[in-house]
N, C-alpha and C positions, 0 to 999 in steps of 0.2 A: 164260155170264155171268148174275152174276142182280141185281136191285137192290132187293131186300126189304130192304134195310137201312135203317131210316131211315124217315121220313115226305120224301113228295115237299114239292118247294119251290113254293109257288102260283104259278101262272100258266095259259098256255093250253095248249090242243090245239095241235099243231105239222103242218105240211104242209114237206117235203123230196123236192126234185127231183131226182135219181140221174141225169145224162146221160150217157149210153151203156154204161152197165155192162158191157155184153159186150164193151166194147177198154179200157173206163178202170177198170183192175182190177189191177193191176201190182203187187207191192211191198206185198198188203195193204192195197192202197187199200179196198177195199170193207170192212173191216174199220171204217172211221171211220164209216162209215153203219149199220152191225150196231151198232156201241156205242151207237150216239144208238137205235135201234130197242130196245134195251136199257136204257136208261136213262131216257126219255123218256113218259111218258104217254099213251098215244093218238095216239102220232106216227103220220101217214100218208103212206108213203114212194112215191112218184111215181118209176117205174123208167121214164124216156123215149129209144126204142130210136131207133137211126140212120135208121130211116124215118118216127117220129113227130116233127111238129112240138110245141117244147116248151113243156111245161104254161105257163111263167109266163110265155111272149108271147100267151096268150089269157085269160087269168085272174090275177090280183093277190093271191091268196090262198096265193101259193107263201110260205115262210117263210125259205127258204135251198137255195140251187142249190147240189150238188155238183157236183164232176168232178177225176177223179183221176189218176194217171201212166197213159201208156199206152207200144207202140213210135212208131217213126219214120213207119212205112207208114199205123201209124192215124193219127197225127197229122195226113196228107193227108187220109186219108177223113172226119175231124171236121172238118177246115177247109172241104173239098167242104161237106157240110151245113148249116154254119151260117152260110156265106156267104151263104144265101138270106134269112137275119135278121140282116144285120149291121147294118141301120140300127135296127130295133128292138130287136136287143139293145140296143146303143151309149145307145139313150132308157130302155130299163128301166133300165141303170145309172145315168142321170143324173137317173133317177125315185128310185133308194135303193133297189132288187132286193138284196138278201144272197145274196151270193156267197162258199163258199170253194172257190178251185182248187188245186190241191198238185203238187208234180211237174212233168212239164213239160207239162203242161193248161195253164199259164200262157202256153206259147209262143205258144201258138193268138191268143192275143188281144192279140200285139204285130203289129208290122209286117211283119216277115218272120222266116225261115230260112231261113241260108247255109250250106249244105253244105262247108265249107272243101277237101274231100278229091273231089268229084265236082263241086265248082264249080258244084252247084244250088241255084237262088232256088226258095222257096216261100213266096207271097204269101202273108199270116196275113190276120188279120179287121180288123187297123188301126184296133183302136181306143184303145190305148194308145200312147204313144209310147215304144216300145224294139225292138231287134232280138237276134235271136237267129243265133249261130254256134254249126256242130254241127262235130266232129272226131269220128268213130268210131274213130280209132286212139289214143284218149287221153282214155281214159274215166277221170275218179277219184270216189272215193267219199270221203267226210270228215262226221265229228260234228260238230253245232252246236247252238252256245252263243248264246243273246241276249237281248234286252229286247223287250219287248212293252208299252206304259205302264208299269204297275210291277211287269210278272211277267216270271220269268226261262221262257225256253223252250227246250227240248232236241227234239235232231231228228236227221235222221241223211239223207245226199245221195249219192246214186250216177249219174252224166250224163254223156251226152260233148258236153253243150251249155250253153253260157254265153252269158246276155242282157246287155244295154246298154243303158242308159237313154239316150233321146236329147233326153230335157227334165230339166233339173236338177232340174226342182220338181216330180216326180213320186214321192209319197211312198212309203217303202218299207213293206211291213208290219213287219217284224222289222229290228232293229239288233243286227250281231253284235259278241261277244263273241269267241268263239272257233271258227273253222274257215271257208270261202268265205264270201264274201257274192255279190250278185248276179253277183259276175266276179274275176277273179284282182287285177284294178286296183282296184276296189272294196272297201274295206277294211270298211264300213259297214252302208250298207244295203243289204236283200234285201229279195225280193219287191216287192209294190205293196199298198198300199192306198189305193184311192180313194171316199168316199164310203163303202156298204157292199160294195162290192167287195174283196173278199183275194184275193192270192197269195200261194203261196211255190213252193221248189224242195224243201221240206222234205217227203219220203215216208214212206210206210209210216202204220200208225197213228197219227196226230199227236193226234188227242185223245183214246185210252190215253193216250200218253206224253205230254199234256201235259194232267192233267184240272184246275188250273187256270185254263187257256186255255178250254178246251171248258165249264166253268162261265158263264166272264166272256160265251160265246158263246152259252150258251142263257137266261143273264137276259138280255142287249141284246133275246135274240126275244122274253122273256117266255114261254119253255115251260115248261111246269110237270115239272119233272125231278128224279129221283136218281141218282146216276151210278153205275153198277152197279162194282160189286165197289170199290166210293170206297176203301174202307182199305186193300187193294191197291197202287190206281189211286199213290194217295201215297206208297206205300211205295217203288215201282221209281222213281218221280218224285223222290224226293227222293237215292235212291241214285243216279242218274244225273246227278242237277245235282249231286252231291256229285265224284263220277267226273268230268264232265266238267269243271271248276273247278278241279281237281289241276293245275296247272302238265307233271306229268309226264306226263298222259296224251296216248298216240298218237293221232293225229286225225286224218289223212287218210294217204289210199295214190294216187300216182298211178302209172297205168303208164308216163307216161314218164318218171319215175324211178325206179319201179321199187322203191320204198321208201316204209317207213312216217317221214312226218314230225309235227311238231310243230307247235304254232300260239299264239300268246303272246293 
């Protein structure tokens, strides 16, 4: 990628915190932090390994915390670690820490996960209020469609876990449109936003595929950015919200039915 196109847009130097790269890498994840490395000015990327405690519970110059899809096994092992900051995470985010998590990195920082199929609890970090149930014999994969204030976002979801908000008033990040939202009952909203905390369940490169979004994300920090390969970036962007808006287009696959359906 390259982003000589263009004069950069004014603002600062940026600092980004990568946690754990070596499990939360799935699906392309690390790809969202290459593009900002690509796009970004002087961005300095803070890669914090499973035995390092992280940069932004000792220092306040972090700019935005990653962390991206990983398996099921690591998702213990992340919970293991960061239980040992659950109280100061819990206060960096009610300090305004910029967080985006993707994938199910989100689950980490509900209440639990219930293994519906092995009937085991795994106590999360409890700092939001939702829980999470896992089915490994019933994994689907589905396109999404939604709102974001007033940008449309495209995404794309592959899980065999579905969370549950357990306080109404916990606001989502994204309002769909078309394909899952937070759970099969949930018709609305996904993920969380609280403060500057995101989630979503939306994988893979999410800001390639949505570099409107990933704009509106780097003026809020003030990095002074161009977004590599931009005429591109808008070209598949715009053919995919075009695709996915077709009424006709196939949108999810579950395997326990076994078939591609549709989603209004």
């Amino acid at each position: 990628m390259s982003g000589d196109q263009g004069a950069y847009q004014r603002g600062k130097s940026m600092i980004l915190e990568f946690l754990y790269p070596e499990i939360c890498n799935l699906y392309g994840e690390a790809f969202n932090v290459r593009y900002l490395e690509e796009s970004v000015q002087d961005l300095k990327v803070i890669r914090t390994h499973l035995n390092d405690k992280p940069r932004f519970l000792v220092s306040d110059d972090v700019d935005l915390v990653y962390m991206g899809m990983m398996t099921e096994s690591s998702q213990v092992l992340a919970i293991e670690k960061l239980k040992a900051y659950q109280k100061e995470i819990a206060t960096a985010i009610e300090k305004g820490q910029r967080f985006m998590v993707t994938g199910n990195a989100l689950e980490i920082f509900g209440d639990h996960i219930y293994d519906v199929e092995d009937k085991e609890k795994t106590e999360a970090l409890k700092i939001f209020p939702f829980h999470t149930k896992r089915a490994k014999m019933k994994r689907y994969s589905s396109l999404f469609l939604g709102d974001f204030n007033d940008l449309k976002i495209v995404g794309y979801k592959s899980q065999f876990t579905k969370s549950y908000y357990d306080d109404d008033t916990l606001e989502p990040l994204f309002k769909t449109k078309r394909g899952t939202a937070f759970n099969d009952e949930e018709k609305v909203k996904e993920g969380i936003r609280y403060k500057n905390f995101m989630a979503t369940y939306l994988l893979g490169p999410l800001f390639i595929m949505n570099p409107y979004f990933t704009k509106w994300l780097l003026e809020s920090i003030g990095a002074k950015f161009k977004l590599a390969n931009e005429d591109a970036a808008l070209d598949a962007y715009k053919a995919r919200l075009k695709e996915y808006s077709d009424p006709n287009t196939g949108f999810g696959y579950s395997l326990k039915k076994s078939k591609v359906y549709h989603s209004n």
